[in-house]
C-alpha positions as CSV (number, residue, x, y, z in Angstrom):
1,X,-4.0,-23.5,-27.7
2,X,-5.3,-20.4,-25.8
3,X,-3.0,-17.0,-26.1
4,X,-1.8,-16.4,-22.2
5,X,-2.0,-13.2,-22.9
6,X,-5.9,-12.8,-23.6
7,X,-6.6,-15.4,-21.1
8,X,-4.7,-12.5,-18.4
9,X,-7.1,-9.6,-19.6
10,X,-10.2,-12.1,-18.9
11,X,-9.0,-13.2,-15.7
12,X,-8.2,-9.5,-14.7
13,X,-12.1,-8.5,-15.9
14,X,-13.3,-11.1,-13.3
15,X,-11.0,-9.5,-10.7
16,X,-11.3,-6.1,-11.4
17,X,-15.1,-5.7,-12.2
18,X,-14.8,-4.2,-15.0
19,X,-12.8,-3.6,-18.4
20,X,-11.3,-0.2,-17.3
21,X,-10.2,-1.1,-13.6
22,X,-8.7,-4.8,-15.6
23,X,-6.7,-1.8,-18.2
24,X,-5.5,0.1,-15.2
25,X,-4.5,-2.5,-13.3
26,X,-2.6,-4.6,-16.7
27,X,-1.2,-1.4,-17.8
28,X,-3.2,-1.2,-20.7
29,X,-5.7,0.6,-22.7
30,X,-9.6,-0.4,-22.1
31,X,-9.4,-0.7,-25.9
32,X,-6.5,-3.1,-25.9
33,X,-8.3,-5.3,-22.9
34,X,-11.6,-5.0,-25.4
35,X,-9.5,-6.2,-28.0
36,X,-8.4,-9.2,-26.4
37,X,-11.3,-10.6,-25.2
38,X,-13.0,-10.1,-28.3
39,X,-9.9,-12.4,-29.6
40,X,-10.3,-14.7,-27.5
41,X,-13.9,-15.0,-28.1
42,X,-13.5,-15.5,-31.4
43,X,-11.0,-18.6,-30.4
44,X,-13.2,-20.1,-28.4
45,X,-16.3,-19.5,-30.3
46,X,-18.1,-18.2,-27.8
47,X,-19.5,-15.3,-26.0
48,X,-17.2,-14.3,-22.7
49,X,-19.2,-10.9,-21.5
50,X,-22.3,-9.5,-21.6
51,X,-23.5,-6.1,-21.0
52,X,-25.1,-4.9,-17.9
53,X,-25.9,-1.5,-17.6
54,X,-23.0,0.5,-17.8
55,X,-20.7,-2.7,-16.8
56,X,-20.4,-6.1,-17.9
57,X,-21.0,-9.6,-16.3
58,X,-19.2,-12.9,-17.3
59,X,-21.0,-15.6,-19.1
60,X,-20.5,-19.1,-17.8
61,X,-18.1,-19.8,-20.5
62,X,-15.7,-16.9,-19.1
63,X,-16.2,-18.8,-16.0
64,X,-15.0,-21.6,-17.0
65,X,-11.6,-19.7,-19.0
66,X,-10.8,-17.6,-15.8
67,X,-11.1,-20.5,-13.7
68,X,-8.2,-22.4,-16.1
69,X,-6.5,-18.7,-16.3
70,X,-6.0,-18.7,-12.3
71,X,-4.3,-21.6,-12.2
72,X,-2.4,-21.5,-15.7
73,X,-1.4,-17.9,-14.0
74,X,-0.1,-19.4,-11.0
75,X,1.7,-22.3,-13.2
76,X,3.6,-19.4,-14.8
77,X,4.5,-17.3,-11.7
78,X,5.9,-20.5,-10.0
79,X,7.9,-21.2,-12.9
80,X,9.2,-17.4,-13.0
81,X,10.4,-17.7,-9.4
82,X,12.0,-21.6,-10.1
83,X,13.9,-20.5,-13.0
84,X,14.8,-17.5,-11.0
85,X,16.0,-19.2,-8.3
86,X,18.1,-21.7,-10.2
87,X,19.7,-18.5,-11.7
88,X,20.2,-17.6,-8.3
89,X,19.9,-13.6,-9.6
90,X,17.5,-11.3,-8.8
91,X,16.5,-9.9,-12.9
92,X,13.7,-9.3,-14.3
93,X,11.0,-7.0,-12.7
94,X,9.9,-6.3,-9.0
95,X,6.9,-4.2,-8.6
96,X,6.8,-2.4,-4.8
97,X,3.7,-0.5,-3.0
98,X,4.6,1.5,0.0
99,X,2.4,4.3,1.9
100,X,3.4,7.4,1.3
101,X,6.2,8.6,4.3
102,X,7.4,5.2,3.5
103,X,8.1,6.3,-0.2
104,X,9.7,9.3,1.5
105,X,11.4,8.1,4.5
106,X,12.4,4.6,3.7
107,X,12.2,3.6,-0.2
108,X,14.8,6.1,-1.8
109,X,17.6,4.1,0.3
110,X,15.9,1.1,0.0
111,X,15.6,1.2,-4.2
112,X,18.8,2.4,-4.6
113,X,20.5,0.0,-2.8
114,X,18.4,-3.0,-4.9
115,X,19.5,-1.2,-8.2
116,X,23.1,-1.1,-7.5
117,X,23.1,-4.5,-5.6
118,X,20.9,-6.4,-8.4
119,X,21.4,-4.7,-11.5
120,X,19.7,-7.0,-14.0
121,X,16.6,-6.2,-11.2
122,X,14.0,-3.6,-12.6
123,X,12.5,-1.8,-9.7
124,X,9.1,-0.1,-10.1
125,X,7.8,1.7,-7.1
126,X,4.5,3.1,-6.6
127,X,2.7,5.4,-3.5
128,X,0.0,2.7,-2.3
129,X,-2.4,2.7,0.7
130,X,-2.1,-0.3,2.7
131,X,-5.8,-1.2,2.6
132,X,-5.5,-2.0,-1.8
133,X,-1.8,-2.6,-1.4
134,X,-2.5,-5.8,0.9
135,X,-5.0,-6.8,-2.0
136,X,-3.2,-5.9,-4.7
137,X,-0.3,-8.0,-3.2
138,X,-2.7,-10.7,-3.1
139,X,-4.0,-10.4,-7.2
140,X,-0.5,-10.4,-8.0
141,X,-0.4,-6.7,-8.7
142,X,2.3,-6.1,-6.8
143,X,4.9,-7.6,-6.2
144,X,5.8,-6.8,-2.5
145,X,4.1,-3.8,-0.3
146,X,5.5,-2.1,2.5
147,X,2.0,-1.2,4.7
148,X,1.6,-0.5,8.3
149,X,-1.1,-0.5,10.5
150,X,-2.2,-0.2,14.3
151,X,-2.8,-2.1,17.7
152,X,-6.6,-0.7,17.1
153,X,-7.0,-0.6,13.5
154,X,-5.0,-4.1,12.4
155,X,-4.5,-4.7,8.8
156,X,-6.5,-7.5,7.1
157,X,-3.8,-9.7,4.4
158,X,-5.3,-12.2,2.3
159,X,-4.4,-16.0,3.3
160,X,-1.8,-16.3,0.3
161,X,0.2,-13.4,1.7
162,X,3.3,-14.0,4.1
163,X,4.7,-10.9,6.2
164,X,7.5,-9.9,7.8
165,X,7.3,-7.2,10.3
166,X,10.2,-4.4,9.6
167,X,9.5,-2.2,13.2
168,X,7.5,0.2,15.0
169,X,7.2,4.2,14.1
170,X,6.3,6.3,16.8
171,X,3.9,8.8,16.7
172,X,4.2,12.8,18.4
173,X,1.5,15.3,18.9
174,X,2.5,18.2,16.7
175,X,0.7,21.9,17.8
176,X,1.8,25.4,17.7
177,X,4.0,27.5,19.9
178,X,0.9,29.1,21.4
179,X,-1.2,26.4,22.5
180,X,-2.6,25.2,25.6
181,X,-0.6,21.9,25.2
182,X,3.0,22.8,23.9
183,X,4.9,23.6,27.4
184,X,3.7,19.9,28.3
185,X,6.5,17.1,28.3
186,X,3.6,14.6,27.7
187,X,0.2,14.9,26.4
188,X,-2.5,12.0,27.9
189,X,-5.3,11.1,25.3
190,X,-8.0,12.5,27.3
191,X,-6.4,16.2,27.3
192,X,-7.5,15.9,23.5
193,X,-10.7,16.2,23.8
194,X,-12.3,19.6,22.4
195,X,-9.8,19.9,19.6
196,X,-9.9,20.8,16.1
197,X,-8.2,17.7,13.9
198,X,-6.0,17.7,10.8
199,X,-6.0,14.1,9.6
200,X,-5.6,12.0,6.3
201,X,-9.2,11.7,4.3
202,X,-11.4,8.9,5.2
203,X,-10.8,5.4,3.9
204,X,-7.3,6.1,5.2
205,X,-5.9,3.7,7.7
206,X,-4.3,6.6,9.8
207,X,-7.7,8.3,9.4
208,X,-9.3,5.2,11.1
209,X,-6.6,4.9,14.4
210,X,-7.3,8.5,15.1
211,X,-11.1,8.4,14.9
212,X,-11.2,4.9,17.5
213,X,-8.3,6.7,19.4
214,X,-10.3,9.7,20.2
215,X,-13.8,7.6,20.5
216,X,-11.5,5.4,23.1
217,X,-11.7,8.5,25.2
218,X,-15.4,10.0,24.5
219,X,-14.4,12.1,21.7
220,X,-15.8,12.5,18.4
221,X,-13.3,14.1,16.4
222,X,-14.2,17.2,14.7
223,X,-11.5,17.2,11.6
224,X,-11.3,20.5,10.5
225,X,-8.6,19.9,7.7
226,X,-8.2,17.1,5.4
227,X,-4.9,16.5,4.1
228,X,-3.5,13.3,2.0
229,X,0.1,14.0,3.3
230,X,1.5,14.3,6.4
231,X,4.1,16.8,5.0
232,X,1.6,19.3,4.7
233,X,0.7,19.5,8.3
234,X,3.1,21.2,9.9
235,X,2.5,23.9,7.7
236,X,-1.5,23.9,8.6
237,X,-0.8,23.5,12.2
238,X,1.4,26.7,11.9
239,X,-1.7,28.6,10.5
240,X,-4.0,27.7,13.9
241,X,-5.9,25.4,11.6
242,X,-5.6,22.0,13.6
243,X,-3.8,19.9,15.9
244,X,-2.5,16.9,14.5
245,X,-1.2,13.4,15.4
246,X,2.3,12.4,13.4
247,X,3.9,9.5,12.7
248,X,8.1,9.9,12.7
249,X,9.1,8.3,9.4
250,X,9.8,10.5,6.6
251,X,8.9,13.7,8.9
252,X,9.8,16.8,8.0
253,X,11.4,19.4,10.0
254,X,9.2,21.5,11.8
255,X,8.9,25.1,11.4
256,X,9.8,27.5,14.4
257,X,6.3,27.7,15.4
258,X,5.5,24.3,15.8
259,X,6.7,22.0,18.6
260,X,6.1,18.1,18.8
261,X,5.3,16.5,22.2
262,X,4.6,13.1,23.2
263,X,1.7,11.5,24.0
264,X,1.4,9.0,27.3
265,X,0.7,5.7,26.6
266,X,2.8,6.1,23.2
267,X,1.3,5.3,20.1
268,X,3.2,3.6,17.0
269,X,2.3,2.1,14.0
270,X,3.7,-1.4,12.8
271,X,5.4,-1.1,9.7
272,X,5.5,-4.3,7.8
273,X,6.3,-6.3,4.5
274,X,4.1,-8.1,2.3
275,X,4.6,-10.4,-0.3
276,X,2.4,-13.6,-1.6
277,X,4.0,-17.0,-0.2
278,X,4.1,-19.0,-2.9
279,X,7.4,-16.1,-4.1
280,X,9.1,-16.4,-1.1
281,X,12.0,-18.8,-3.0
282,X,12.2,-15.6,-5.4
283,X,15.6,-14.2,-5.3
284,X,14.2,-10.4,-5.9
285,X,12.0,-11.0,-3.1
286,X,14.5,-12.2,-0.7
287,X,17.3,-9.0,-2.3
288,X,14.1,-6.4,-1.3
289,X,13.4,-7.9,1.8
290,X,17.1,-7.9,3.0
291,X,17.1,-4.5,1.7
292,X,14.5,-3.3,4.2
293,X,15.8,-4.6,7.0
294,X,19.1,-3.4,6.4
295,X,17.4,0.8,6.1
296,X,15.0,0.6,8.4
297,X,17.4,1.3,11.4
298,X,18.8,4.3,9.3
299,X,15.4,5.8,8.0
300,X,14.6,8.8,8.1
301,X,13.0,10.0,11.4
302,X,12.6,13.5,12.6
């Protein structure tokens, strides 16, 4: 009989790409993953990767093993949630993914009321960006994600995954005291133009609205600043360095110098849930998803 365990690492390999993503993503050491497959190699008398370069690829054989893994996996993750369920308890773990003003502005409530709520439920949080979190849902890294995403830049979800939209967060201009736009009550997208930027790196989702936002109106945005969290803006926008566009949640307050206005049409983003289908029976799933909807009209909004 094959160990469940080593079958996992292999299946995560063939996921993953590679040993070290497979570790990261199991929570173990390369060396451990090595160490399993090379078990399970040794059971099945035969050879499950071969090296390429700096990677590895799988043999046919592996092929064959992941294939059985996948659906041995999914054997044991329906079972989790039936056995669960006829418990009627939310225990054991639930792994969340949330973008980061999420984590800020909407997950402290929303954890804490799980944990006292559910306490045989083990919550583990972790700052995702919607782009690997809808995957990652997907692979069955995650448990649930809390993503958003916009009218122009939708998010794509793998076919397994159901969703549940939690609301809209709407989005201000934020400049300083001294510029040409701050004594306007609304801001139109074509008075952008000729700005510099301060926006989240590329391969961000809010770095992507902004870039088709300002193309929408024959402007290609110069960024001047890069920053990974919104937090830090109104601190840069203080300094002259940037203008920047700011979501609500989680916002912090502004400092004198800065003032937020609004822009005309508004822009939101559409903050959602994700979770894979075939866990929707899953008490823990429905206690987190209850949870959400219950903070979301009390987040925390500037």
């Amino acid at each position: 009989m094959f160990d469940l365990a080593r079958l996992r690492a292999l299946h995560a390999v063939a996921v993953y790409g590679t040993v070290g993503a497979a570790a990261a993503a199991l929570g173990y050491t390369p060396s451990a993953v090595s160490q399993q497959i090379a078990k399970l190699e040794r059971e099945t008398r035969s050879v499950l990767l071969e090296r390429q370069g700096r990677g590895v690829v799988l043999t046919d054989a592996a092929h064959t093993l992941v294939e059985a893994a996948a659906e041995l996996l999914a054997i044991v993750e329906r079972t989790e949630v039936a056995l669960e369920e006829q418990r009627g308890k939310a225990v054991g773990m639930l792994t969340i993914g949330a973008f980061a003003t999420a984590v800020r502005g909407l997950m402290p409530g929303v954890v804490s009321d799980l944990m006292a709520a559910c306490p045989g439920l083990d919550v583990r949080l972790r700052d995702t960006d919607p782009y690997p979190a809808a995957e990652m849902v997907g692979r069955g890294e995650l448990d649930l994600a809390v993503v958003q995403d916009w009218p122009s830049t939708p998010l794509s979800v793998p076919p397994e995954v159901s969703r549940e939209v939690l609301g809209h967060d709407p989005v201000d201009l934020l400049v300083p005291t001294g510029h040409r736009l701050a004594e306007r009550e609304r801001v139109r997208p074509e008075e952008l133009r000729g700005e510099r930027w301060i926006s989240v790196p590329p391969g961000n989702i809010c770095h992507d609205w902004l870039t088709r936002l300002l193309r929408g109106v024959g402007e290609e945005p110069l960024i001047a600043v890069e920053a990974s969290e919104f937090e830090a803006y109104p601190s840069l926008i203080s300094r002259g360095l940037g203008i920047g566009l700011v979501p609500r949640l989680g916002r912090t307050p502004l400092p004198d110098d800065v003032v937020a206005r609004a822009v005309q049409p508004a822009p939101s983003r559409r903050v959602f849930a994700l979770w894979r289908t075939r866990s929707s029976r899953r008490p823990a799933i429905r206690a987190a998803l209850g949870a959400l909807r219950a903070r979301w009209p009390v987040r925390e909004t500037a």
